[in-house]
C-alpha angles and dihedrals in degrees: 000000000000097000086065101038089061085049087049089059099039096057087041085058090042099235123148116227085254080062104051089032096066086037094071099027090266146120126258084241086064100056092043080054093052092052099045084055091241102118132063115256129232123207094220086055093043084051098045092043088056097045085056083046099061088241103151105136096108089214090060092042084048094052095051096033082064093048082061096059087039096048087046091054108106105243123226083258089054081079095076098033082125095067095043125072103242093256097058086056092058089059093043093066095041077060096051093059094038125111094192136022119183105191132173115210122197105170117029131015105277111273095239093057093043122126112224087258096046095047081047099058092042090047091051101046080059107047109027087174118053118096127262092250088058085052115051085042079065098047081055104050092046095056081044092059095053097056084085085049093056109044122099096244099035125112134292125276118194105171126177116192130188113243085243091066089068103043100045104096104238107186102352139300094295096041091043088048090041086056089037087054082047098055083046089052086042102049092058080061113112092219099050130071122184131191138179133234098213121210085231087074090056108185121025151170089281101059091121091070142251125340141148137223113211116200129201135226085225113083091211097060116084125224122277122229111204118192114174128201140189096280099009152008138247109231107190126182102167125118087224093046100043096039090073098050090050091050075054094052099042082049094052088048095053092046099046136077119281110253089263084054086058093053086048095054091037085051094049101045093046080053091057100050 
């Protein structure tokens, strides 16, 4: 967040990352890095940015000198950072401040929705091989990651996923009823709202792949578009970048079951296993 609230000011002041970079004794990449919220943060820079920013009320400084204690404080999730590629850890912790995510899924059920089998078969698909003990840290931290998800007052989950996603047997026959039977439990919930891409609409606004829009409690924060690839993930925070991706969202809403069409498909194809 605070990442996005220099970037806020720079932009406000109209100066380009070059700018801010040589004014702290930095690169333009490193200042692309602060504000993506992928680099550590020190006070002396943060100083120095809001100076060049024009930031003098000492309220204000105050404010964002504490985000800097408070950015620099390991998160829960730091604890595993051993069994995550850095990149994932960044969005873990986008995840941990956001008060909405809308995701569309294609190839596997979305991670936050995932039951500990499920997670497990996926985990170890993709990593054949990692030891027992790694994956299971990651089973854990996924699961970890879903008690915001479930509680009454905890953020918002929109998922989409493709029909394929459901009929594609993850794990086995038992473990793949027994997620089907979890998207039915989660979908009761009042926080979470899924829908279904359905194979009758053919080609749609998604065909590009899987992606996510996280969404923040401040006003001022835009939305945060998260793409992840094979070694690596697209963080945009762009309006021009993120805008089409929302036209995308709102299209694969519009196109997929409601959410009493889901219950039906999950019903029917749990009758069928």
């Amino acid at each position: 967040m605070l990442g996005a609230s220099l970037r806020r000011l720079r932009e406000k002041c109209g100066l380009t990352r070059d700018q801010a970079g040589f004014h702290i004794r930095a690169s333009e990449s490193k200042i692309s890095r602060m504000e993506l919220g992928r680099v550590g943060f020190k006070t002396r820079d943060v100083e120095d940015l809001l100076t060049l920013y024009g930031v003098v009320d000492n309220a204000e400084r105050r404010a964002l000198l504490e985000m800097v204690r408070e950015a620099n404080t390991p998160g829960w999730w730091q604890n595993y950072s051993q069994e995550l590629p850095t990149w994932f850890t960044t969005y873990v912790g986008l995840e941990e401040a956001t008060s909405m995510i809308r995701t569309y899924e294609v190839q596997f059920v979305p991670g936050l929705l995932q039951t500990a089998a499920y997670a497990r078969s996926v985990i170890q698909l993709g990593n054949p091989d990692m030891s027992a003990e790694r994956i299971e840290r990651r089973v854990h931290l996924r699961m970890q990651r879903q008690e915001r998800f479930t509680k009454n007052d905890g953020p918002r989950l929109w998922a989409v996923i493709d029909e394929a996603t459901l009929k594609r047997t993850i794990g086995g026959r038992k473990v793949m009823a027994e997620q089907l039977r979890h998207l039915l439990e989660v979908a009761a919930l009042p926080n979470i709202t899924l829908q279904v891409m359905p194979f009758r609409f053919g080609m749609h606004a998604a065909e590009g792949g899987a992606f996510s829009i996280l969404r923040f409690p401040e006003s001022d924060l835009s939305d945060v578009v998260y793409v992840e690839q094979l070694w690596g993930a697209l963080y945009l925070d762009k309006r021009e970048d993120i805008d089409p991706y929302l036209t995308a969202m709102e299209q694969l809403c519009v196109e997929s079951t409601t959410p009493g069409g889901t219950v039906e498909l999950i019903g029917g194809l749990l009758r069928k296993m």
